[in-house]
C-alpha positions in Angstrom: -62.2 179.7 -45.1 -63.1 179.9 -48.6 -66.7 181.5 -47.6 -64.6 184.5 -45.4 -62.4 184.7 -48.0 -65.8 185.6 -50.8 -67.6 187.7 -48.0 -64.7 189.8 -47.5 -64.2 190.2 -51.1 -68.1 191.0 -51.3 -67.4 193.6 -48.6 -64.4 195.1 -50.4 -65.3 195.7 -53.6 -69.6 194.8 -53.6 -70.5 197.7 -51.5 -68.2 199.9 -52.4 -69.2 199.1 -56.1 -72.5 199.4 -55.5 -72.2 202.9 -54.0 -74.5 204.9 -56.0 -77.3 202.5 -56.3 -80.7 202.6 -53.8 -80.7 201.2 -50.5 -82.6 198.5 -49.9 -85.8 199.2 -47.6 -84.0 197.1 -45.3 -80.8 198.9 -45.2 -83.2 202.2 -44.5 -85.0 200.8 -41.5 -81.3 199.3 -40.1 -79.9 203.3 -40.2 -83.0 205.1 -39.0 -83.5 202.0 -36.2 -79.9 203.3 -34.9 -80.3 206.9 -35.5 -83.2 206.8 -33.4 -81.2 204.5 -30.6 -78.9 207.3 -30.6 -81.2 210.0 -30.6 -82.6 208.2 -27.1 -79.0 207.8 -25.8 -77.7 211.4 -26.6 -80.7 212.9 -25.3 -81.7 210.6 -22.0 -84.9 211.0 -23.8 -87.6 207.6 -22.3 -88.0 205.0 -25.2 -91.3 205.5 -25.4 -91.5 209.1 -25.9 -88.4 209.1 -28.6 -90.9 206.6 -30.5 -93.8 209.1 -30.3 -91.4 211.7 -31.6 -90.3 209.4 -34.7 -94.3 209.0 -35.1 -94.5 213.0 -35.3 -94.3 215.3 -38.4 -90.4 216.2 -38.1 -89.8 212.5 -36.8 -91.5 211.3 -40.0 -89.6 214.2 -41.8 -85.9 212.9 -40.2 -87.2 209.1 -41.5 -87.7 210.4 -45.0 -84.8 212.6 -45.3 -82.5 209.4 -43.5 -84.4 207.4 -46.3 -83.1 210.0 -49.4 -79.5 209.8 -47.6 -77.8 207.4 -50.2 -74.3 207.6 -49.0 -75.1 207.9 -45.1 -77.2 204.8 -45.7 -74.6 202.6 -47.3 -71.8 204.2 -45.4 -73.3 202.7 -41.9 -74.4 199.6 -43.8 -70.6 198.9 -44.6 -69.7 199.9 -41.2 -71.5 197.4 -39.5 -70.8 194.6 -42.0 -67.0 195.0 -41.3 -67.8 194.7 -37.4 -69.7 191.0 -38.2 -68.2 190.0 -41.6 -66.1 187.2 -39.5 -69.1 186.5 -37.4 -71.7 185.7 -40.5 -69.1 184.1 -42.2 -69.2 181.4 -39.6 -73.1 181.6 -39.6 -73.0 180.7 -43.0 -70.8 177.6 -42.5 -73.5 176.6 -40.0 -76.5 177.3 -42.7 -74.2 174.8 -45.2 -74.0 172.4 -41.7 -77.7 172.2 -41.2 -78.0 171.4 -45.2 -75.7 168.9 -45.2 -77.0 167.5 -42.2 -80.6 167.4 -44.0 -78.9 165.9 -47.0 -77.3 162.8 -45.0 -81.1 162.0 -43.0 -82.3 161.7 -46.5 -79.5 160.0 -48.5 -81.7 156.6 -48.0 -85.1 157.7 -49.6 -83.1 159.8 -52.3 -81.0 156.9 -53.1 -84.5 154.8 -53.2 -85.7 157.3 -55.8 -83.0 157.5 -58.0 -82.9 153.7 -58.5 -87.1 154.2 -59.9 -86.8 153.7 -63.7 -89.6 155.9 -63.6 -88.8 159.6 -65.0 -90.5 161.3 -62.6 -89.3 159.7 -59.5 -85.9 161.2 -60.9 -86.9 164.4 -61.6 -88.0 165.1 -58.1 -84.7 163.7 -56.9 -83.2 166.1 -58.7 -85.7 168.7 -57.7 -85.1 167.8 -53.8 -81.1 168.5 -54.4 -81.7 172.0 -56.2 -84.3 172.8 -53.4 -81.6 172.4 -50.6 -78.5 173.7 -52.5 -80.9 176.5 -53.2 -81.2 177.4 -49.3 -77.7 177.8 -49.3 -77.8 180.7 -51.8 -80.9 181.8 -50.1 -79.0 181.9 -47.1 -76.1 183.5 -48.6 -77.9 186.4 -49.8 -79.5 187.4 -47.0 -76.3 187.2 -44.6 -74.3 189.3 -46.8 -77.6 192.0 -46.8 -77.2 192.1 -43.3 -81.1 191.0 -43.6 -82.5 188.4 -40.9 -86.0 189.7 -41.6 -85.8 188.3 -45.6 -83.9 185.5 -44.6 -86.4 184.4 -42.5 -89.5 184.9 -44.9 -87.1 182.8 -47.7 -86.4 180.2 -45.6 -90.1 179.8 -44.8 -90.7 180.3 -48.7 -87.8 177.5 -49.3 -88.8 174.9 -46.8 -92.3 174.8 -47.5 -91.6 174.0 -51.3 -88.5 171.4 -49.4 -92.1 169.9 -47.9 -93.9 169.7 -50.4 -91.9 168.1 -52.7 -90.6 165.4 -50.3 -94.4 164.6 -49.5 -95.8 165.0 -52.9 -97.2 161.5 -54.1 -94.7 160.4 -56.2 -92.3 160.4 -53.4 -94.4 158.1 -51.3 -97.5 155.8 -51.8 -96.2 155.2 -55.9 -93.0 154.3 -54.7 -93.9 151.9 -51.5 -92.0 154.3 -48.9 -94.1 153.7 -46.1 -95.5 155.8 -43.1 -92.5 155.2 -40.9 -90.2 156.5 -43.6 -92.5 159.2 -44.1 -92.5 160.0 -39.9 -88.6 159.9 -40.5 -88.7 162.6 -43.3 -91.3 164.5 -41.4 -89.2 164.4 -38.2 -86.0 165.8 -40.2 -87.7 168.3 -41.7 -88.8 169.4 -38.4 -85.9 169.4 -36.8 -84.4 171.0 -39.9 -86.7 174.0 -39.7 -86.1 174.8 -35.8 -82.1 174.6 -36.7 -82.8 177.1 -39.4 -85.1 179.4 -37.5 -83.0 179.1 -34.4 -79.7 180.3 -37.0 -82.1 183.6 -37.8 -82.9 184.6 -34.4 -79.0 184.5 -33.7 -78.6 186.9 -36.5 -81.2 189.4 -35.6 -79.4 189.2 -32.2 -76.3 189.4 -33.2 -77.4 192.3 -35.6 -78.9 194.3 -33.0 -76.2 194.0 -30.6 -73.6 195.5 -33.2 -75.5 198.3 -34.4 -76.0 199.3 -30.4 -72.3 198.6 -30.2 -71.4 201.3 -32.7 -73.7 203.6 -31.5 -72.6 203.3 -27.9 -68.9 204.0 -29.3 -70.4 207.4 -30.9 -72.9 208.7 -27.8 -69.7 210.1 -25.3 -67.8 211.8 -28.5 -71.1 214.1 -29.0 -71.7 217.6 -28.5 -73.7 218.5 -25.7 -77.3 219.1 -26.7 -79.9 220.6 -24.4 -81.1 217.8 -22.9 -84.1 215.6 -23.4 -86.6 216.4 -26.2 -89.9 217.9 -25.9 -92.6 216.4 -28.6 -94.6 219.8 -28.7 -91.6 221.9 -29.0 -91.5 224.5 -32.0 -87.7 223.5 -32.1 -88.1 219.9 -32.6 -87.3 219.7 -36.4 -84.0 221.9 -35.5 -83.1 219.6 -32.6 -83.7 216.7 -34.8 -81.6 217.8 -37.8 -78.8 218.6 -35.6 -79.2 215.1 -33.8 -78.6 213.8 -37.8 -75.7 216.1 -38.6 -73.6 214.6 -35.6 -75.1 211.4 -36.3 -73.6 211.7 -39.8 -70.5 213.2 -38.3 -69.5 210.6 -36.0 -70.7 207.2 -37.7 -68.1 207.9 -40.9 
C-alpha cells in the first residue's frame, strides 16, 4: 500500500513537475511507437507499408517533429501511467518479492560471513545486501519511467555485479563454503534472474497492451481521412501532419 500510495504521489506531482524538462529517448520512441499504431488503424494502411512510410523523408520528418513535441510527449506519457499506475505498483511489490525471496536462500552463507573476523569477509556481506536493496531502486526507477527496455539492461547490469560478488574468492574457497553451497547459490541466482526477466517481459506486455488500448479508444472518434496512404504521394507530409494534429487532438 505504501508503494501505490508513493507512485501515485510520483504521478501527481513528478510529472506534472517535471513538465518542461526533455523527454527521455524512451518516452519519444513510446509516443511515436503509438502515433504510428494509429496512423495504421485510422488509415487501414498494411503494417508493413506504414513502417516503410515512417522510414521515408516526411515519416522521418513526423519522428523528429513528435521528438521536438515536449508537452505532447509528456502529456501521453502521463496518460498511460494513470491507466497502469495500480498495475506497476503491484509489479513492484513482486520485484521486492523476488528480492526478499533471494535474501532468505542466502541468509545461511551471509550469516556464515558475517561471523569471519576477517574485514573483508564483512565488507562483501555488506556489499551483497547494498547490491540486492539496490535492485529494488533499480527496479523502482524504471517502473515509474514506464521503461521495460532500461529495466532490463539494469537488471542485467545489477545481477552480474550480484554474481560476481557472491562468487568472488573471498566468498568461497578462503572461507571453506564448499561446492555444494556454491551449486546452491548458483541455483538461486538462476532462478533469481528468470523471476526477474520473466517480471520484464510482463511489463513490456503489459505496456504495449495499454498504449494499443488508448489508441483503440481514439481511432472511431477521428475524422475521416482519405483512406490508406500512398508512400510516393506528393501529399504524404500533409496527410501525415494532419494524422499528428488529430493525434494531438484526441490523446489530451
Amino acid at each position: 500500500m505504501k508503494i501505490l500510495v508513493i507512485l501515485v504521489l510520483v504521478f501527481l506531482t513528478g510529472c506534472n513537475g517535471g513538465q518542461h524538462d526533455p523527454p527521455s529517448k524512451h518516452q519519444v520512441k513510446m509516443v511515436q511507437d503509438a502515433f504510428w499504431d494509429y496512423v495504421q488503424k485510422s488509415t487501414m494502411t498494411p503494417k508493413d507499408y506504414v513502417w516503410d512510410i515512417r522510414q521515408s523523408h516526411p515519416g522521418q520528418y513526423l519522428c523528429s517533429l513528435i521528438s521536438h513535441s515536449v508537452e505532447a510527449v509528456q502529456r501521453f506519457f502521463r496518460l498511460v501511467y494513470a491507466q497502469i499506475v495500480m498495475w506497476s505498483s503491484r509489479l513492484y511489490h513482486r520485484f521486492c518479492q523476488e528480492v526478499d525471496h533471494l535474501q532468505q536462500h542466502l541468509h545461511h552463507f551471509l550469516h556464515h560471513l558475517e561471523d569471519d573476523q576477517f574485514y573483508h569477509a564483512k565488507e562483501l556481506v555488506a556489499q551483497i545486501r547494498w547490491k540486492m536493496e539496490s535492485i529494488k531502486m533499480v527496479a523502482a526507477h524504471y517502473i515509474e519511467a514506464l521503461d521495460p527496455l532500461g529495466l532490463k539492461m539494469a537488471l542485467l547490469e545489477k545481477t552480474k555485479e550480484l554474481n560476481e560478488h557472491l562468487n568472488s574468492p573471498t566468498g568461497h574457497s578462503d572461507h571453506g563454503c564448499g561446492p555444494e553451497t556454491k551449486k546452491k547459490i548458483d541455483e538461486s541466482m538462476e532462478a533469481f534472474k528468470a523471476s526477474l526477466f520473466s517480471l520484464v517481459s510482463k511489463f513490456e506486455v503489459e505496456l504495449a497492451q495499454t498504449t494499443k488500448k488508448i489508441n483503440k479508444k481514439m481511432v472511431p472518434l477521428r475524422k475521416k481521412h482519405h483512406g490508406q496512404l500512398i508512400k510516393d504521394s506528393d501529399h504524404l507530409k500533409d496527410d501525415l501532419e494532419s494524422l499528428w494534429q488529430d493525434w494531438l487532438l484526441l490523446s489530451q
